[in-house]
C-alpha positions in Angstrom: 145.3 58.4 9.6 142.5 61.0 9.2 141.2 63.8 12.1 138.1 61.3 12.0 139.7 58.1 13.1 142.0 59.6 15.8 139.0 60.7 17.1 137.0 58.0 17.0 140.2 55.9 18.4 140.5 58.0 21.6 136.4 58.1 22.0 137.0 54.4 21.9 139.7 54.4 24.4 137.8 56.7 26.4 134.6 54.5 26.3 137.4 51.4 27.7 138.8 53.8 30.2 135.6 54.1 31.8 134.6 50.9 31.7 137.7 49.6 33.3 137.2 52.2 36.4 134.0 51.0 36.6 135.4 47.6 37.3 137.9 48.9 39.4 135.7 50.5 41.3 133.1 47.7 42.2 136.3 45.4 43.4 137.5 48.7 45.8 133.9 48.5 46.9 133.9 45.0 48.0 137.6 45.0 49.5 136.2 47.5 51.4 133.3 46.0 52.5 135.7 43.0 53.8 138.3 45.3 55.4 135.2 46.5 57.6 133.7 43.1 58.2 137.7 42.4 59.2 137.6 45.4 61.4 134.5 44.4 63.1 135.9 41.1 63.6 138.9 42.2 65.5 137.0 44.6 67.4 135.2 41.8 69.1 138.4 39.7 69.4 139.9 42.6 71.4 136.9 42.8 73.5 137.0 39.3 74.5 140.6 39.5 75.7 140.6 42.4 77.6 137.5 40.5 78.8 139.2 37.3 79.8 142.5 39.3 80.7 140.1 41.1 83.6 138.3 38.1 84.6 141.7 36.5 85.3 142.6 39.8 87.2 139.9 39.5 89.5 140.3 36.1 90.2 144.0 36.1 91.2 143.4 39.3 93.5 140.6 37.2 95.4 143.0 33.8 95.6 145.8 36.5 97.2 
């Protein structure tokens, strides 16, 4: 195998490299976007507890 084909066979690789990190990339991007769309989610499932949890404070101290 000549200089020129091992070069040309690792531009090649190089050329698959990057496309394959560009893949990898866009799916880290949208897992992302879910795990923040998750986040959000439980946020506002937290808030309705603590919500609910209070309400059910309040109501017991006034039945006392």
């Amino acid at each position: 195998m000549g200089a020129t084909e091992k070069m040309w066979e690792a531009i090649t690789r190089v050329i698959k490299m990057d496309d394959k990190v560009e893949r990898l990339a866009s799916t880290v991007k949208t897992q992302q976007t879910k795990i923040e769309n998750l986040t959000e989610r439980v946020i506002r499932l937290e808030t309705a507890l603590e919500i609910v949890l209070a309400s059910r404070q309040n109501e017991t101290k006034r039945l006392e």
